[in-house]
VEXDREN-2710 file (C-alpha; in Angstrom, 1 decimal):
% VEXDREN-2710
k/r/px/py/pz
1/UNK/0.0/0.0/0.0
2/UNK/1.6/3.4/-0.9
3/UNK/0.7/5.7/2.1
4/UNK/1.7/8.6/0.4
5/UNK/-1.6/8.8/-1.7
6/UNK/-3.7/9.4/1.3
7/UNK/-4.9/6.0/0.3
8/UNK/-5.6/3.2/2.6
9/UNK/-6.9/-0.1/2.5
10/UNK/-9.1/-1.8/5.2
11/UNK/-9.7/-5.3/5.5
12/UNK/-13.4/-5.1/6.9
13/UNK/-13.7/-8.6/9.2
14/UNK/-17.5/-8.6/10.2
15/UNK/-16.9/-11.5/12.3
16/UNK/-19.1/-14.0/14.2
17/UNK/-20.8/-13.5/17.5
18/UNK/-21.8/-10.1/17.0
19/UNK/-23.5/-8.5/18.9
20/UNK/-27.1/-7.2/18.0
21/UNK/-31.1/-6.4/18.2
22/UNK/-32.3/-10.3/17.2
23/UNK/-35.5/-9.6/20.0
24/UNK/-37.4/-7.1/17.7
25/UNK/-35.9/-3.8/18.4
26/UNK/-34.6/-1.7/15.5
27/UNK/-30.5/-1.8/14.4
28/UNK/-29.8/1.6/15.9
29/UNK/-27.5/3.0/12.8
30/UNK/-24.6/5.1/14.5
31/UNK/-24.0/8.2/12.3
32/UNK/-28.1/8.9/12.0
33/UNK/-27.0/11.7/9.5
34/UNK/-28.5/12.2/6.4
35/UNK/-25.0/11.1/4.6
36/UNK/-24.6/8.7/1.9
37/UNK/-23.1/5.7/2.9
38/UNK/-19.2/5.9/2.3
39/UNK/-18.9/9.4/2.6
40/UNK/-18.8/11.6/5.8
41/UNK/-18.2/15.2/5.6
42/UNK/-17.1/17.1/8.7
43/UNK/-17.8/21.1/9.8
44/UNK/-14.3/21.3/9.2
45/UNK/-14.7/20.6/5.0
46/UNK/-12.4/17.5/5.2
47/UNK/-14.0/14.4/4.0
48/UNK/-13.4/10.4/3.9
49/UNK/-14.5/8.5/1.4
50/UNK/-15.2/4.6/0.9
51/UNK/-13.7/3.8/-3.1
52/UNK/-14.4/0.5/-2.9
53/UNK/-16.9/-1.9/-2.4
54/UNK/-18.8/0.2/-4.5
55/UNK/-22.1/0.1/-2.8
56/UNK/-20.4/0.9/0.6
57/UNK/-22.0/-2.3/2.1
58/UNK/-20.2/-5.5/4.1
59/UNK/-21.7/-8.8/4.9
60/UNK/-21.4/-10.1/8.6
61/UNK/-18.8/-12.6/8.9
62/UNK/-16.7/-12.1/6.0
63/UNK/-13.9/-10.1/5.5
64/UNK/-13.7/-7.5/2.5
65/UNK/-11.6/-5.4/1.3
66/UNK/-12.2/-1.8/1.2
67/UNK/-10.4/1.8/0.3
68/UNK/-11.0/5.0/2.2
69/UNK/-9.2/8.1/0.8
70/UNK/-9.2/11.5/3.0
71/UNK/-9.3/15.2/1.4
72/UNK/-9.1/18.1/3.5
73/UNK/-11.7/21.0/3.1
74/UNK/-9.8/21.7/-0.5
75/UNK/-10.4/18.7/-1.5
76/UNK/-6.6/17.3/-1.7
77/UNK/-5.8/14.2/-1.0
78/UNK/-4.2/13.5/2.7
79/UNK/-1.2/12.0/2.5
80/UNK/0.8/9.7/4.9
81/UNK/-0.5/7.4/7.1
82/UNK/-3.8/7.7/8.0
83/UNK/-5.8/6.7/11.6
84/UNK/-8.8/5.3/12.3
85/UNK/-10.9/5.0/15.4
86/UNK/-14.1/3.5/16.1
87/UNK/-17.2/5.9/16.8
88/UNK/-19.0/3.3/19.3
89/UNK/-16.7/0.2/19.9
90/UNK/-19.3/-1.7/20.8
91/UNK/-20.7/-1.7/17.0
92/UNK/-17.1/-1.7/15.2
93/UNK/-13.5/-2.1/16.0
94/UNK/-11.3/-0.7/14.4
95/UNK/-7.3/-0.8/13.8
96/UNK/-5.8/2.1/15.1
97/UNK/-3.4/2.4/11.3
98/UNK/-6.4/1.5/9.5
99/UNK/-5.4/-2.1/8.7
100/UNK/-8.8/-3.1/9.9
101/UNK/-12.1/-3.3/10.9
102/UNK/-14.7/-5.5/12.8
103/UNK/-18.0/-4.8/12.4
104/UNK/-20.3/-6.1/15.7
105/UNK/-23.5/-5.0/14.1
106/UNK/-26.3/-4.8/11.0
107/UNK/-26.7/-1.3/10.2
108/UNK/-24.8/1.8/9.1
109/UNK/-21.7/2.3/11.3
110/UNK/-19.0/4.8/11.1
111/UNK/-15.5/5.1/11.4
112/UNK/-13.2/8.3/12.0
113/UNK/-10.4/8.5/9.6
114/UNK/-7.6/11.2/10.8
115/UNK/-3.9/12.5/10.0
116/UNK/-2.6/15.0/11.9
117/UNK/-5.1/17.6/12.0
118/UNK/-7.4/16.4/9.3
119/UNK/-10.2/14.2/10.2
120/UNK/-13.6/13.1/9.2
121/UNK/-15.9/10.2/9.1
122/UNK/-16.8/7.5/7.0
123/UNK/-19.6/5.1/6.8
124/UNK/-19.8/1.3/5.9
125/UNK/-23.4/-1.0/6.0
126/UNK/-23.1/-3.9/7.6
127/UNK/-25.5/-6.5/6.4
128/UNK/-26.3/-10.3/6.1
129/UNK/-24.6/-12.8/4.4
130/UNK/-26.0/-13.4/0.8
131/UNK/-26.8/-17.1/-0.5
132/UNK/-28.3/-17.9/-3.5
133/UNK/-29.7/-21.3/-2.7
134/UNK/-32.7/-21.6/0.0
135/UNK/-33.3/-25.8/-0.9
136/UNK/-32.4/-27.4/2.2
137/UNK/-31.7/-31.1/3.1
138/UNK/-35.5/-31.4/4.6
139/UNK/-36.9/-29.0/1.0
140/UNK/-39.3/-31.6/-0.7
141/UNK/-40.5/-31.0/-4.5
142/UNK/-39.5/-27.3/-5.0
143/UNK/-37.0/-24.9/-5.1
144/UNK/-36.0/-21.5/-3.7
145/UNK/-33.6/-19.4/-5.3
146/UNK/-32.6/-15.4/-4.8
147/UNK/-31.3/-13.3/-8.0
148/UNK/-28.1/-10.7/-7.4
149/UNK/-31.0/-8.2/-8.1
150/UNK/-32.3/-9.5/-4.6
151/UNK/-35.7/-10.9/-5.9
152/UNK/-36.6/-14.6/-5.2
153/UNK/-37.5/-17.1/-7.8
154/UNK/-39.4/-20.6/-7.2
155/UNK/-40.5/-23.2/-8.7
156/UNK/-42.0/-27.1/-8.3
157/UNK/-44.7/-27.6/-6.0
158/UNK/-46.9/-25.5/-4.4
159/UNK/-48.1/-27.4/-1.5
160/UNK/-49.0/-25.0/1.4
161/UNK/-48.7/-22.0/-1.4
162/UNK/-45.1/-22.5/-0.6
163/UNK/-44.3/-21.1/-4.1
164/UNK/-45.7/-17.4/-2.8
165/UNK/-47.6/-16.8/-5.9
166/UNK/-50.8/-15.5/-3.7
167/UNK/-52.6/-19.2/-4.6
168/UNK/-53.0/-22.0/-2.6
169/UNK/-52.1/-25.1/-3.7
170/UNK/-55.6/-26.5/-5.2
171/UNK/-55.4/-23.0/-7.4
172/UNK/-51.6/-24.0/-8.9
173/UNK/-50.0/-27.5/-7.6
174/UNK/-46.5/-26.9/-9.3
175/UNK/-44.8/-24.4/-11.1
176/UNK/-42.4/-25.8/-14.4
177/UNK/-40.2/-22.5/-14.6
178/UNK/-38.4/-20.0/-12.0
179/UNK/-41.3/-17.6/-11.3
180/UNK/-40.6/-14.3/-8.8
181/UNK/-42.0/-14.4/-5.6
182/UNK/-45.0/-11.7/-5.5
183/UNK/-44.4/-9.1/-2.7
184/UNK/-47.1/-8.7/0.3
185/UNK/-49.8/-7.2/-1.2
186/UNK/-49.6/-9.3/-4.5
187/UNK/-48.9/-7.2/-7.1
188/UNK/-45.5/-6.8/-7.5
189/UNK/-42.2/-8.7/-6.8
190/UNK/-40.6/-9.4/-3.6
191/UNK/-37.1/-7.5/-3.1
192/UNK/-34.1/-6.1/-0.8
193/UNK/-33.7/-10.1/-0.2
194/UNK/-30.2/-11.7/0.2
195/UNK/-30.7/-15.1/1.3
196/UNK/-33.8/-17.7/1.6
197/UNK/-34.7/-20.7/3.3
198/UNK/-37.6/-23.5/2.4
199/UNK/-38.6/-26.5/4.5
200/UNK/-40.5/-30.1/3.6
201/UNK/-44.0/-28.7/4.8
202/UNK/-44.3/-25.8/3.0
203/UNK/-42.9/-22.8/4.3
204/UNK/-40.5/-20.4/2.8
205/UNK/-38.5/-17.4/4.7
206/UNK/-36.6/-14.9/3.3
207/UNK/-33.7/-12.7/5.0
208/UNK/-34.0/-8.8/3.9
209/UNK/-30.8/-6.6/3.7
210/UNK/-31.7/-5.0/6.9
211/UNK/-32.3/-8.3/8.9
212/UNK/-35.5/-9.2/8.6
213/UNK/-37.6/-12.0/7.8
214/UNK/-40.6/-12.7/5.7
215/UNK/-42.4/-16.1/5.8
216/UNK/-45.1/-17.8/3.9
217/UNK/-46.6/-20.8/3.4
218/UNK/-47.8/-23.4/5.9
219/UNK/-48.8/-21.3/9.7
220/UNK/-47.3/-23.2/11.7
221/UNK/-43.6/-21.7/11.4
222/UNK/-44.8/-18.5/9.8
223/UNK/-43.6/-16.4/13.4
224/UNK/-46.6/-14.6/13.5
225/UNK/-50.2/-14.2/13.4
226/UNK/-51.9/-16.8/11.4
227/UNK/-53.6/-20.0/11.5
228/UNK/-54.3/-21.0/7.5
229/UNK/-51.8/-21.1/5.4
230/UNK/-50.2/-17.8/3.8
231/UNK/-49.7/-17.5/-0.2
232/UNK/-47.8/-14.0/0.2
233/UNK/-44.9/-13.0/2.2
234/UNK/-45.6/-11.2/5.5
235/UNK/-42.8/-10.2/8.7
236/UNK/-42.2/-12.3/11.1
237/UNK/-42.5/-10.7/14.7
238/UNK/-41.1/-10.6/17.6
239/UNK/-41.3/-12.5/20.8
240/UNK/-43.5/-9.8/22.3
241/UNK/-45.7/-9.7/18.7
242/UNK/-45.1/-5.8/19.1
243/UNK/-42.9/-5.8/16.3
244/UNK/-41.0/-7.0/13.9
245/UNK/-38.2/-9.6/14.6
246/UNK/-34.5/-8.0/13.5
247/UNK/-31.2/-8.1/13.8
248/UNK/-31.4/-11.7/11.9
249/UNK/-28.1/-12.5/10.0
250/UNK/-29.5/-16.2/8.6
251/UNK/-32.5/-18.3/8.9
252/UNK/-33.2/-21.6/8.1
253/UNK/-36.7/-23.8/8.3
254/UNK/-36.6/-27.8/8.2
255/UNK/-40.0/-29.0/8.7
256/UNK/-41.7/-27.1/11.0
257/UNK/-38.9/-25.8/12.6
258/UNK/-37.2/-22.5/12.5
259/UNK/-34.2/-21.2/13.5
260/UNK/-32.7/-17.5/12.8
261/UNK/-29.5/-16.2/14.0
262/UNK/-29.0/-12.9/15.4
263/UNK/-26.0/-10.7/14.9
264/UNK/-25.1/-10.4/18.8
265/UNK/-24.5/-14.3/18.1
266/UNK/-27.6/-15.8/19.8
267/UNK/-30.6/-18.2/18.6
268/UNK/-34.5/-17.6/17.7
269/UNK/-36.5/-20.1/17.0
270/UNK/-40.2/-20.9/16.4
271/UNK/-43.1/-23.8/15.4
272/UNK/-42.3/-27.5/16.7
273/UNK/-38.6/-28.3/18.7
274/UNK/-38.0/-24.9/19.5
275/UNK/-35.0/-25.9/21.9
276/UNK/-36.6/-23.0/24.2
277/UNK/-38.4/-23.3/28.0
278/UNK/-40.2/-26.6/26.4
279/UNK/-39.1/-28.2/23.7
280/UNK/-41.7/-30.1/22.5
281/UNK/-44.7/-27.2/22.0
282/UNK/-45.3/-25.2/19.1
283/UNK/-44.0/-21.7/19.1
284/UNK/-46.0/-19.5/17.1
285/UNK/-43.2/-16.2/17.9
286/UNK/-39.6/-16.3/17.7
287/UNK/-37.8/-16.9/21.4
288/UNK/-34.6/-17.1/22.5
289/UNK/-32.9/-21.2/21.9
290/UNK/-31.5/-21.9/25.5
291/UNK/-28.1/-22.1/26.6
292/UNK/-26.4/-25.7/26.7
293/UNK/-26.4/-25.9/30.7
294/UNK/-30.3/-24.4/30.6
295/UNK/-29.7/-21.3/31.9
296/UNK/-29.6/-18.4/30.2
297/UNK/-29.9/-18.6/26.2
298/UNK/-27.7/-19.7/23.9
299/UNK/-24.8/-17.8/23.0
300/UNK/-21.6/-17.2/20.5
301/UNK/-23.3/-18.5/17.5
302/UNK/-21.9/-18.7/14.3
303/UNK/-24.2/-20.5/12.1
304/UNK/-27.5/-22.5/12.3
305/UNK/-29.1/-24.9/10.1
306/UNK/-32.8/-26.6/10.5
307/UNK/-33.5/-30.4/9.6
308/UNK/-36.5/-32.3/9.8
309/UNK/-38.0/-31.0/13.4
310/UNK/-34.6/-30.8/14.5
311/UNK/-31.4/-27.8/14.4
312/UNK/-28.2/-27.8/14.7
313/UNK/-25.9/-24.7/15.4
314/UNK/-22.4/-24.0/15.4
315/UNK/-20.5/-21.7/18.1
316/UNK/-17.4/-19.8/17.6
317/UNK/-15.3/-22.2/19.4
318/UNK/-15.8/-24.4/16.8
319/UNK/-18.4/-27.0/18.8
320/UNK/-21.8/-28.0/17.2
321/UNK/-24.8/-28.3/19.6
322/UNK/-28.0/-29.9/18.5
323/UNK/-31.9/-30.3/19.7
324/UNK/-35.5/-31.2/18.7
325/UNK/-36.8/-34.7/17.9
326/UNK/-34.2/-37.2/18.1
327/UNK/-35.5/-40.4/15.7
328/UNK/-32.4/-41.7/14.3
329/UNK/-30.2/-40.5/16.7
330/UNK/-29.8/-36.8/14.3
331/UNK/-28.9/-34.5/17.6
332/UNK/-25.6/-36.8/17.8
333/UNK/-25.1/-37.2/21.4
334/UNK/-25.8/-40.9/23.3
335/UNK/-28.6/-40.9/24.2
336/UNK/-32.0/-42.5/23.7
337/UNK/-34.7/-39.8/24.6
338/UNK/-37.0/-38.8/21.8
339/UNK/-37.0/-34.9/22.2
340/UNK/-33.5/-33.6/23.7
341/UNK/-35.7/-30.1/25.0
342/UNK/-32.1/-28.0/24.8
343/UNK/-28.8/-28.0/22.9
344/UNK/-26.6/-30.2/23.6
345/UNK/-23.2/-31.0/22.2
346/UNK/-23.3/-33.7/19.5
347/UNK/-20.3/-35.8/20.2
348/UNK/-17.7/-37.6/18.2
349/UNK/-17.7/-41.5/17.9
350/UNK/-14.2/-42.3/19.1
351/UNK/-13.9/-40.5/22.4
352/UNK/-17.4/-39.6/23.3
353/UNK/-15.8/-35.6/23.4
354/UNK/-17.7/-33.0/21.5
355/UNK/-16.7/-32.5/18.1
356/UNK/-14.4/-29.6/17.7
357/UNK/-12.8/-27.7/14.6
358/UNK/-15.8/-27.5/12.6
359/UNK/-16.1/-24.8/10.2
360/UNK/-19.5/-26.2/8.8
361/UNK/-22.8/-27.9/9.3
362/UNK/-25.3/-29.0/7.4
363/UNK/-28.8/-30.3/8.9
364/UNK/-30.2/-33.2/6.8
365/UNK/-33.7/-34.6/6.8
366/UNK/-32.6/-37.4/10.0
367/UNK/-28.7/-37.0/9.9
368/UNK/-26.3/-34.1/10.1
369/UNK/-23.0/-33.1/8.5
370/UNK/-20.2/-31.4/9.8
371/UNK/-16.7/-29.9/7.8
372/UNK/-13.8/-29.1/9.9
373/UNK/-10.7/-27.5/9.8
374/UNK/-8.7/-30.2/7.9
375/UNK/-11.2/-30.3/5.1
376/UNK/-12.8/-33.9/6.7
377/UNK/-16.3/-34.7/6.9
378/UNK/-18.5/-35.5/10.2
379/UNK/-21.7/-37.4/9.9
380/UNK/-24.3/-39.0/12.3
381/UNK/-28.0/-40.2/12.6
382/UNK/-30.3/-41.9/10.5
383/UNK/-27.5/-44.7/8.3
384/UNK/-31.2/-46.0/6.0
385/UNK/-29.5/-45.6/2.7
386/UNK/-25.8/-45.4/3.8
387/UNK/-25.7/-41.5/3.7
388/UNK/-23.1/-41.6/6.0
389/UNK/-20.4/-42.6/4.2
390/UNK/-19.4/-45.5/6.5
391/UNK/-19.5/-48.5/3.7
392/UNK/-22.3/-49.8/5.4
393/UNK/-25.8/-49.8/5.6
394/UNK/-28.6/-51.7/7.8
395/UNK/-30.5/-49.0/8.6
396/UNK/-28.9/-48.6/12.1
397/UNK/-28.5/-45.5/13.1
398/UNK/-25.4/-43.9/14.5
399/UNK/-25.7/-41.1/17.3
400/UNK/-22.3/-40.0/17.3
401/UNK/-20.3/-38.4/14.8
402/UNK/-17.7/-40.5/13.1
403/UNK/-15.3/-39.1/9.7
404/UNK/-16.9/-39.5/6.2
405/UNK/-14.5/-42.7/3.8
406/UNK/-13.0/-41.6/1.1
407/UNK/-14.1/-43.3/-2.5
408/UNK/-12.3/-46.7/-2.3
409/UNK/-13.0/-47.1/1.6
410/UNK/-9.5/-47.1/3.0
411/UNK/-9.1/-44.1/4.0
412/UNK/-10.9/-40.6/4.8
413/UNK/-13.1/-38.1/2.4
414/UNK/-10.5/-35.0/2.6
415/UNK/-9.9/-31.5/0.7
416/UNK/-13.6/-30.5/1.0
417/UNK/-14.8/-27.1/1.4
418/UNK/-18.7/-27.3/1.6
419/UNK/-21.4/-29.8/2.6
420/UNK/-24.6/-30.6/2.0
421/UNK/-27.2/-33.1/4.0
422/UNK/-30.0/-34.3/2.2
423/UNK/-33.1/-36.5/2.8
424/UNK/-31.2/-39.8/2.5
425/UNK/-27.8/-39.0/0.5
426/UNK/-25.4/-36.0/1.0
427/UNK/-22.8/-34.1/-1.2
428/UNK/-19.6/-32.4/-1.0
429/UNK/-17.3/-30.2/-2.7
430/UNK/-14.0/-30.0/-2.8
431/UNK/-11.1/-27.3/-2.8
432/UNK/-10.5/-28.4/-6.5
433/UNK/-14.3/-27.7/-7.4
434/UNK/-15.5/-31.3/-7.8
435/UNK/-18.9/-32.5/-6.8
436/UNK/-18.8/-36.1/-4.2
437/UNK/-22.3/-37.6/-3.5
438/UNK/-23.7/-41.0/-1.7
439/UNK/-26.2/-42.2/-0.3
440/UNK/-29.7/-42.7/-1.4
441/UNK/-29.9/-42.9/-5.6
442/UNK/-33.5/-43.8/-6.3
443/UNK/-34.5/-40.5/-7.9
444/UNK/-30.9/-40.4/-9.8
445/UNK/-30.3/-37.6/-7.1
446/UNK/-26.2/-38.5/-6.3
447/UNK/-26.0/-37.1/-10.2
448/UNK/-24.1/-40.8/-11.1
449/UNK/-25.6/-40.2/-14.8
450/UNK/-25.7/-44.2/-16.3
451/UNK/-23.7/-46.1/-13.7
452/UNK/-26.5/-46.5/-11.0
453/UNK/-25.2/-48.2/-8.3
454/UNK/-26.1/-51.7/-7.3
455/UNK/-29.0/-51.5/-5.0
456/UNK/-29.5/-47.9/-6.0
457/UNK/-27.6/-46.7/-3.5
458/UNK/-23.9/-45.8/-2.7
459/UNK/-22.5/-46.5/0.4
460/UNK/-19.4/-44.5/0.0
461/UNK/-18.8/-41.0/-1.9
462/UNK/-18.4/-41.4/-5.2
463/UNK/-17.8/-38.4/-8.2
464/UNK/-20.9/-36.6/-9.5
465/UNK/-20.9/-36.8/-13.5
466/UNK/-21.0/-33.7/-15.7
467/UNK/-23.6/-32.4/-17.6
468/UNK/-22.2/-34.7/-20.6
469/UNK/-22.8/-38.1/-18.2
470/UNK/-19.1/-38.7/-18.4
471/UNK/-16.3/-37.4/-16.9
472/UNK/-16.3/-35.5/-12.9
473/UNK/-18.9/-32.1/-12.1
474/UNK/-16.1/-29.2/-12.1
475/UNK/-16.0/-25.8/-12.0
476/UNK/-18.5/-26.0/-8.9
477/UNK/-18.8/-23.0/-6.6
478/UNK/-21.5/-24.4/-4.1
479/UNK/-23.4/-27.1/-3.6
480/UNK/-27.3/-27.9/-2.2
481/UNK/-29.3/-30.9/-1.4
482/UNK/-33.1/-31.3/-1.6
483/UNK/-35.1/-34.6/0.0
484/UNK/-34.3/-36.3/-3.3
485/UNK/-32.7/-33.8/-5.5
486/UNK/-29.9/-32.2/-5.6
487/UNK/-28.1/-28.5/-6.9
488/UNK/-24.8/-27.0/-7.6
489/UNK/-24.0/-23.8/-8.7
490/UNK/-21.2/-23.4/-11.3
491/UNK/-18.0/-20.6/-11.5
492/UNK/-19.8/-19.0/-14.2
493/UNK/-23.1/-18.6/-12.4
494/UNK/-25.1/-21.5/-14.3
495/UNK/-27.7/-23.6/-11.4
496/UNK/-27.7/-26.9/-12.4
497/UNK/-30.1/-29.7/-10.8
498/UNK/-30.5/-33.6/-11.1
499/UNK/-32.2/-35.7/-9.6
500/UNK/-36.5/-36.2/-8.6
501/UNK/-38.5/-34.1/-10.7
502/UNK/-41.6/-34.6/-8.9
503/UNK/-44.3/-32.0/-9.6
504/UNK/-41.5/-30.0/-12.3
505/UNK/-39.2/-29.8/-9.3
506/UNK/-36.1/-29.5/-11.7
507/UNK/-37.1/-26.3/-13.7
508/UNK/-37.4/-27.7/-17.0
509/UNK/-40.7/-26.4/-18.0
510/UNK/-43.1/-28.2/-19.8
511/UNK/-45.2/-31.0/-18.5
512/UNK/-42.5/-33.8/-18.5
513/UNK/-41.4/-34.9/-14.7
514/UNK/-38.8/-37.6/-15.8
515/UNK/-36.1/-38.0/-13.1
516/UNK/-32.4/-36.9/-14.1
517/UNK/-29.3/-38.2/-13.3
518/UNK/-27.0/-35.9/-15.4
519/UNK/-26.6/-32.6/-13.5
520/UNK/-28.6/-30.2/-15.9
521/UNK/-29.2/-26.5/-16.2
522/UNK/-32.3/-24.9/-14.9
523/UNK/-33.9/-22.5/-17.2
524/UNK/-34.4/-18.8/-16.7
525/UNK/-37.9/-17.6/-16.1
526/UNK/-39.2/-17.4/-19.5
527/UNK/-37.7/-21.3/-20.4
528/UNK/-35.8/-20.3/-23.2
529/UNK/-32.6/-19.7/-21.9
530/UNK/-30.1/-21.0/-18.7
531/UNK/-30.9/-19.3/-15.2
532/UNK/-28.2/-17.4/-14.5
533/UNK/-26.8/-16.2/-10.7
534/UNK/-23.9/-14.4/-12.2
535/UNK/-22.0/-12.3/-10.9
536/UNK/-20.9/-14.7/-7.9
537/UNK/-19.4/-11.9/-6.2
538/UNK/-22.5/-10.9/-4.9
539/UNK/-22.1/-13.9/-2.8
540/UNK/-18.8/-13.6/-0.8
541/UNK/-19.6/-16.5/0.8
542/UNK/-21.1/-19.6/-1.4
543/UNK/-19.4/-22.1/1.1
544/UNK/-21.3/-20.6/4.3
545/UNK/-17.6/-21.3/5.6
546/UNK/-18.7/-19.6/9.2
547/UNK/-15.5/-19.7/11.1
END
């Protein structure tokens, strides 16, 4: 970095375990100033300035690179070395030579840039993560996907009006094609969106740039007033149902299960297993998950994922925690209840010690997946169809974690940097961009193109063909898994999907539902081109790497 321009670049870390407003209350920006974001004037006449990211925005929990330049009240460029300091410490830290900052807080927060006598401020918006893909391991027949523009598209069926087209399902059962999700009152599209989330019974949430939710779909795990199902987005509220639940930096719905994690690091959750007071009754508002020992509430989250009436979450430590209903062992701890009413750590197979290192985790329909730090793969729970990668498979269930084989058997899946836990089969994708799946094959959903395997199953991970039916998936940037379908997202921005294409769940349009077992590209909304997600930096992120 040449100092002498006046120039300097900051490395904006928006780590985990922020802190934040998850119960309702409004992200308190803190310059309230009528300024653009990125650009602070003083009464002096100095100014700072943000060159880059362009749109003066930063997503929790990744770092970015950003430029600030500082001009005195003639406009000339400062030079030297310039210093920063945090307006409110609690909301961003900041390196004192600029090297740096930490934002602790969705919202608009503000930095002072200085050299010598010059000073001024300047502005950066903290915001969620993006994610394209909202198909989850529990997401049965249909599809959730958000644009770069920020809209949502869906498609497959509509059960519970799912799709948000403001009809129920007896109105339109599926959808062949992509189609925008209509805003609240119907008539237009809805927008401002950066990631999604669908479940098996037909609800869909959707995470707004300023940390809040909208839900439709089946009542039950809407978070807020209802009892019929909803065919057009509306807010979730609050645990007091005097506002609107915020602060939310990712959500994620299995069945009737929803989690949302708040930017001060801590847990909501509402409908069936909420992990809260008592576990087994249906919340209708978000409430605080409870803390591990039962007092207090869950803290120093990093990521959560929902399964089927069961959630996992990951803490900054590295340690995964798990509650809800407990068929098939899926919480991973030893023990036999049927609801475990709290989180509790899920526990590795060798030692009986928590699992630690985990960068990753994935909540599947009755098992979970972790990634570590070493690039290997955890797994536990529900073993029907030999999704977890053991070589074996007589539907016995395993409740502790044990390490995913590699392809032959002898030895341990390695270099992967995503996961992805399905109904009965799960995926992974390495460092190299190549696609691994196993597990369940019935619907040709572990994308094995002609070479079914015997038994229609695979009971160790074995490479996903590409769109030709020959040759390895490459070029992959992020991976999903449906109950029997599966979805990877491609370097140039392409969605591709494979697998059970019940009720037009692949996005072929037409009136054809044959299963695939080539990885294929979904079309764009008017079917007569490729969907497109492009440009992939809007999604900083596509691993949800969270630590």
């Amino acid at each position: 970095m040449n100092k002498t321009t006046g120039l300097a670049t900051l490395l904006v870390c928006v780590l985990t375990a922020c802190g934040g407003g998850g119960g309702g209350s409004t992200v308190t920006p803190v310059d309230t100033a009528p300024t653009p974001i990125g650009t602070a004037p003083t009464p002096s006449g100095a100014q700072a300035s943000l060159a880059a990211p362009g749109s003066g925005k930063t997503p929790w929990n990744v770092s970015t690179p950003i430029t600030v330049a500082l001009r005195d009240s003639s406009g000339a460029t400062i030079a030297g070395a310039l210093t920063c300091a945090s307006a409110n410490t609690v909301a961003l830290r900041v390196a004192a030579d600029c090297s740096s900052v930490t934002g602790m807080r969705l919202g608009v927060q503000t930095l002072a840039v200085s050299a010598g006598s010059v000073s001024a401020n300047v502005s950066i918006k903290v915001i969620p993560q993006a994610q394209p893909i909202g198909t989850l391991g529990s997401t049965q027949n249909h599809n959730l996907v958000v644009t770069p523009a920020g809209k949502v598209l869906a498609w497959g069926g509509n059960y519970k009006g799912v799709l948000g087209q403001g009809k129920t399902y007896t109105a339109m059962n599926s959808v062949a094609l992509p189609t925008p999700v209509k805003d609240q009152a119907g008539t237009g599209e809805l927008s401002g969106i950066v990631a999604a989330s669908t479940g098996r019974e037909g609800t869909a949430l959707a995470l707004t740039e300023d940390g809040e939710v909208w839900s439709w779909g089946d009542y039950r795990s809407l978070g807020r007033t209802a009892n019929v199902e909803e065919t057009l987005p509306g807010k979730v509220r609050n645990a007091a149902n005097n506002g609107t639940l915020s602060g939310i930096v990712s959500v994620s719905i299995g069945d009737t299960n929803a989690v949302a994690l708040a930017d001060d690091g801590t847990v909501y959750s509402w409908g069936a297993y909420p992990g809260q007071a008592d576990s087994s009754s249906q919340r209708q508002f978000p409430g605080q998950v409870r803390a591990v020992t039962g007092a207090g509430v869950l803290s120093n989250v990093v990521a959560v994922s929902a399964g089927w009436n069961w959630s996992a979450a990951l803490t900054g430590d590295g340690k995964v925690v798990a509650w809800g209903f407990n068929s098939d062992a899926r919480t991973g701890q030893s023990t036999t209840i049927m609801v475990v009413d709290r989180p509790s750590y899920v526990q590795r197979d060798s030692d009986g010690t928590a699992v630690d290192g985990i960068v990753a985790i994935s909540a599947g329909y009755g098992f979970g997946m972790a990634l570590n730090n070493a690039g290997q793969v955890y797994t536990w729970g529900s073993n029907f169809m030999g999704q977890l990668g053991q070589n074996t498979s007589n539907n016995t269930s395993r409740p502790l974690a044990l390490l995913v084989k590699n392809a032959d058997g002898n030895g341990l899946l390695s270099n992967i940097k995503m996961v992805s836990a399905g109904g009965n089969h799960a995926m992974a994708l390495d460092q190299d961009g190549k696609v691994f799946a196993w597990g369940n094959a019935t619907s040709g959903q572990l994308g094995d193109g002609p070479n079914r395997p015997v038994m229609n199953q695979s009971l160790l991970p074995r490479a996903v063909v590409n769109s030709l039916g020959i040759g390895q998936l490459s070029n992959i940037a992020a991976i999903a898994t449906g109950d029997t379908h599966s979805l990877a997202l491609d370097n140039d921005g392409r969605l591709l999907i494979w697998g059970d294409d019940y009720q037009q769940n692949l996005g072929q349009g037409g009136t054809s539902t044959t299963n695939l077992a080539v990885p294929t590209p979904v079309k764009d909304t008017a079917g007569s081109g490729v969907l497109s997600l492009a440009p992939l930096s809007t999604w900083p992120n596509l691993t949800s790497r969270a630590r």
